[in-house]
C-alpha positions as CSV (number, residue, x, y, z in Angstrom):
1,X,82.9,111.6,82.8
2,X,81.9,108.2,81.5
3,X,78.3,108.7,81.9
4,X,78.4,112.0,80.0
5,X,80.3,110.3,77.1
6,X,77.8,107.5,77.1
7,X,74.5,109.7,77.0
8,X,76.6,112.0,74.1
9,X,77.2,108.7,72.0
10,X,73.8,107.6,72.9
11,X,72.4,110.9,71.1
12,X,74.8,110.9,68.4
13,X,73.4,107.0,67.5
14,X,70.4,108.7,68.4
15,X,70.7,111.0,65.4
16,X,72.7,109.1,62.7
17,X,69.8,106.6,63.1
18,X,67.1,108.9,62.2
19,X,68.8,110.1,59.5
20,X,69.5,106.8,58.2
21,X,66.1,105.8,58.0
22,X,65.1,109.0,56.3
23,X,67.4,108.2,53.6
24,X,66.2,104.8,53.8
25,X,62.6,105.7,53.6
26,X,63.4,108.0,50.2
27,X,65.1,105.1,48.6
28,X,62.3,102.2,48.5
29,X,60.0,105.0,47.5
30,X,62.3,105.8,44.2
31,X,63.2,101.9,44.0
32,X,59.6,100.4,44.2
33,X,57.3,101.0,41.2
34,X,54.0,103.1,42.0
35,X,52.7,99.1,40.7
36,X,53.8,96.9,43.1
37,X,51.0,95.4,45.5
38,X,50.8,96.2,48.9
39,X,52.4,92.2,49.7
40,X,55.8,92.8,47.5
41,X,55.6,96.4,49.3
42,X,55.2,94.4,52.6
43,X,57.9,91.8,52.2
44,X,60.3,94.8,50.8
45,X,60.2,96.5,54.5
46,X,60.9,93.8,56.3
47,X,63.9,92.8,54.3
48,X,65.1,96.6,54.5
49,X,64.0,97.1,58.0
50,X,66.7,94.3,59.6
51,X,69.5,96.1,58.4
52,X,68.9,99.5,59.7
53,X,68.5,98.2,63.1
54,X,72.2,96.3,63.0
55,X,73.6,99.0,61.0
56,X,72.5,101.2,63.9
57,X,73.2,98.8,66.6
58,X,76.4,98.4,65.4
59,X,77.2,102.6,65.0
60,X,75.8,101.9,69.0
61,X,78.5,100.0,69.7
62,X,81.3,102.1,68.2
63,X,80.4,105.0,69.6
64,X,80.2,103.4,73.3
65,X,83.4,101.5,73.0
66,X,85.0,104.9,72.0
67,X,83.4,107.0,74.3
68,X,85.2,104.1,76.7
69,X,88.2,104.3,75.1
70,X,88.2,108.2,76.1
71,X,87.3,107.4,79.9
72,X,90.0,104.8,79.8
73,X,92.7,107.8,78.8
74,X,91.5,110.4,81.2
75,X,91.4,108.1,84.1
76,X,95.3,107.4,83.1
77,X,96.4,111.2,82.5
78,X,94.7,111.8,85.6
79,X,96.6,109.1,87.5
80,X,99.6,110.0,86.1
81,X,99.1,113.5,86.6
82,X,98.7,112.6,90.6
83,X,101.2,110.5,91.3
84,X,101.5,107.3,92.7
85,X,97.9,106.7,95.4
86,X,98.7,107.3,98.4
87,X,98.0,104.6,101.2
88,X,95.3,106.0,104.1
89,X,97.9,107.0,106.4
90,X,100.0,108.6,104.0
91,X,97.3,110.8,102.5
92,X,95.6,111.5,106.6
93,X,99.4,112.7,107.5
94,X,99.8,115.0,104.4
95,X,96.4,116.0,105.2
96,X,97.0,117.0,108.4
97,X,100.6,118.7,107.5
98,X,98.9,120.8,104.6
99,X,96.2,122.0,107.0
100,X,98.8,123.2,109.8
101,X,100.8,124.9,107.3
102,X,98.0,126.7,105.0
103,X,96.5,127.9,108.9
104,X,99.9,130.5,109.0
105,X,100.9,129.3,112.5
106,X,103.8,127.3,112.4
107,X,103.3,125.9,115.9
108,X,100.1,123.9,114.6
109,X,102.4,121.6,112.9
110,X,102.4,120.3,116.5
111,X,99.4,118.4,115.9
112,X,101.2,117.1,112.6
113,X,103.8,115.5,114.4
114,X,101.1,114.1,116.7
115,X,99.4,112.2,113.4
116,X,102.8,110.8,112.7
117,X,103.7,109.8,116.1
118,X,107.0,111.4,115.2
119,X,109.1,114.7,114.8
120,X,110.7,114.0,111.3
121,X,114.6,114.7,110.5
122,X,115.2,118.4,110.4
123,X,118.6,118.4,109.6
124,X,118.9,119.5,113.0
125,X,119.6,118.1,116.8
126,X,116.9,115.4,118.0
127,X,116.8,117.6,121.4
128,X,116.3,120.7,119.6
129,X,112.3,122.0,119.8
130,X,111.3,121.5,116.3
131,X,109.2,124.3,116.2
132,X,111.9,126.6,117.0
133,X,114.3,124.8,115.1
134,X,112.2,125.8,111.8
135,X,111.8,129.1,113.0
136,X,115.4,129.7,113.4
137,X,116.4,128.2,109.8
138,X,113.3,130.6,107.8
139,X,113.8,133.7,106.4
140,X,110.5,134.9,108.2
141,X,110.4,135.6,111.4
142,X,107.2,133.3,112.0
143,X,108.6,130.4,109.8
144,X,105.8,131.6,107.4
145,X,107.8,131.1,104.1
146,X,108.7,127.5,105.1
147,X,105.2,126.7,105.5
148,X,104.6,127.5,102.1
149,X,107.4,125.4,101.2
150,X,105.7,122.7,102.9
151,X,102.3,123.4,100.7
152,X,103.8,123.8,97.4
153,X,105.9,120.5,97.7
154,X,102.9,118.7,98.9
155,X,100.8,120.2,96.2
156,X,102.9,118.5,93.7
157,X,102.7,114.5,93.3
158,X,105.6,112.6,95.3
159,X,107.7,109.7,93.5
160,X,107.3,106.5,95.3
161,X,110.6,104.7,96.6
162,X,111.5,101.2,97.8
163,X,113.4,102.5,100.7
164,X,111.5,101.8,103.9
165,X,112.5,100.1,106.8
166,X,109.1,98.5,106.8
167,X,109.1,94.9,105.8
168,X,105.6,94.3,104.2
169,X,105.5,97.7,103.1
170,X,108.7,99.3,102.5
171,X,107.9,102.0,100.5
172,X,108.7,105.8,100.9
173,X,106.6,108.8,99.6
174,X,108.7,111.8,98.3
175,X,108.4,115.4,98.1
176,X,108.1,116.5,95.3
177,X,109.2,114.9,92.9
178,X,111.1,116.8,91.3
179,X,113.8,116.6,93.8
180,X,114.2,112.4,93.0
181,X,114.5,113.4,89.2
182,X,118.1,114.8,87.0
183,X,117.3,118.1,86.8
184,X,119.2,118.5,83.6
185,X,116.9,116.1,81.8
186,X,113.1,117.7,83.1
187,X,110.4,118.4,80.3
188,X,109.5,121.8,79.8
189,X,106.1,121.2,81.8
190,X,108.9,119.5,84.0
191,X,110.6,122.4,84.2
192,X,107.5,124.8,85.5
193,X,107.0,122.9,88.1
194,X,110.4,123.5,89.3
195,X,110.3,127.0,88.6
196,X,106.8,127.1,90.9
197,X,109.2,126.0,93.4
198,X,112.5,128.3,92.9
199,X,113.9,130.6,91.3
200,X,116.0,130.3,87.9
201,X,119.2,131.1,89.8
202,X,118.6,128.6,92.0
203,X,117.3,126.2,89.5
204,X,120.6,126.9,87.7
205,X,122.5,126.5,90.7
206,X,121.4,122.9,91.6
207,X,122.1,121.7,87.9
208,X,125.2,123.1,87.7
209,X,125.7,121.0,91.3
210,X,123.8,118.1,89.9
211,X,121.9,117.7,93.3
212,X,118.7,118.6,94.8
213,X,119.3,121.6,97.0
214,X,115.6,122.6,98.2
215,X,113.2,121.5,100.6
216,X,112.6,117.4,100.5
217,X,109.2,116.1,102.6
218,X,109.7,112.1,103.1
219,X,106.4,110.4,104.8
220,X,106.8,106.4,105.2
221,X,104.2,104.4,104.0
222,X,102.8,103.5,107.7
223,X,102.2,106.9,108.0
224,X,105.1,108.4,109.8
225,X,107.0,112.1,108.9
226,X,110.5,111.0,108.6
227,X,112.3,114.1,107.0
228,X,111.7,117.5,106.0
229,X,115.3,119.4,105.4
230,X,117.0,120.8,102.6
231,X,120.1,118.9,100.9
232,X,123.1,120.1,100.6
């Protein structure tokens, strides 16, 4: 984006300039008697002829340091339109969690848990064999529609939270984050989002509770699944 706003205020200076000197051009020829020797003619030019070129060095200039100032704002919206960056092993476990679930087949998750060297919470018995566990609790037979739970939270940016057990790094990624956030205080585009994720009954339902009653997706910043459960 920056180099495309560069070469547009580069053609824009481009243009100004040239008209600039045109005007320039039809003014000494009005202003300087038909007389005048070809010396005063001469010395006339090269007083004029310094100006243009800083008046259009400086038009340069503007235009760049705007056409900056735009990069500069996109790259923020954008960032704040992501979320908070994601360290490696965050982003390689969502990764590999997105690609099980969008495959159909709940069982690849398998190679999710693998990633994270853990079976997250499931709200359910550490014995229990995950993958039937999550069968069990879906409305589909397959535990298709909980997979895309899984790919609509995770297509939504997390919130970032200082609740890790890690000392260096102790932060926790949330999904989404939506479900960190008072529900009765969301913006409208706020509010999409959560209808993207339920319905307005159930929207209604977890204001009226004032707690987040969905699906939650927790990954630790070393790269580990911790939870995936809906509150209650």
């Amino acid at each position: 984006m920056w180099d495309m706003d560069v070469a547009g205020g580069a053609r824009l200076a481009h243009i100004v300039h040239d008209d600039m000197d045109r005007r320039k051009a039809q003014q000494q020829r009005r202003a300087v008697p038909q007389a005048t020797s070809r010396v005063t003619w001469k010395r006339h030019q090269q007083l004029v002829q310094p100006v243009s070129l800083i008046k259009t060095a400086h038009l340069i200039l503007v235009v760049l340091a705007a056409s900056a100032l735009v990069h500069v704002s996109r790259a923020r919206a954008a960032e704040a339109a992501d979320g908070p960056k994601l360290p490696a092993h965050v982003a390689d476990l969502r990764d590999a969690i997105l690609s099980a679930a969008r495959s159909g087949n709940i069982e690849d998750l398998n190679s999710a848990f693998d990633v994270s060297g853990a079976v997250p919470d499931l709200g359910v018995s550490p014995r229990s064999d995950p993958i039937k566990a999550l069968k069990d609790r879906s409305e589909d037979p397959q535990g298709r529609d909980t997979l895309a739970a899984m790919v609509a939270i995770l297509e939504m940016p997390p919130v970032a939270l200082p609740l890790g057990n890690d000392i260096e790094n102790n932060l926790i990624y949330v999904w989404p984050y939506l479900s960190m956030r008072s529900l009765d205080k969301l913006t409208p585009s706020e509010q999409v989002d959560l209808y993207r994720l339920v319905t307005p009954a159930q929207a209604a339902e977890m204001r009226e509770k004032k707690r987040w009653l969905w699906w939650r997706l927790v990954i630790a910043a070393d790269g580990t699944w911790t939870m995936f459960k809906k509150g209650n």
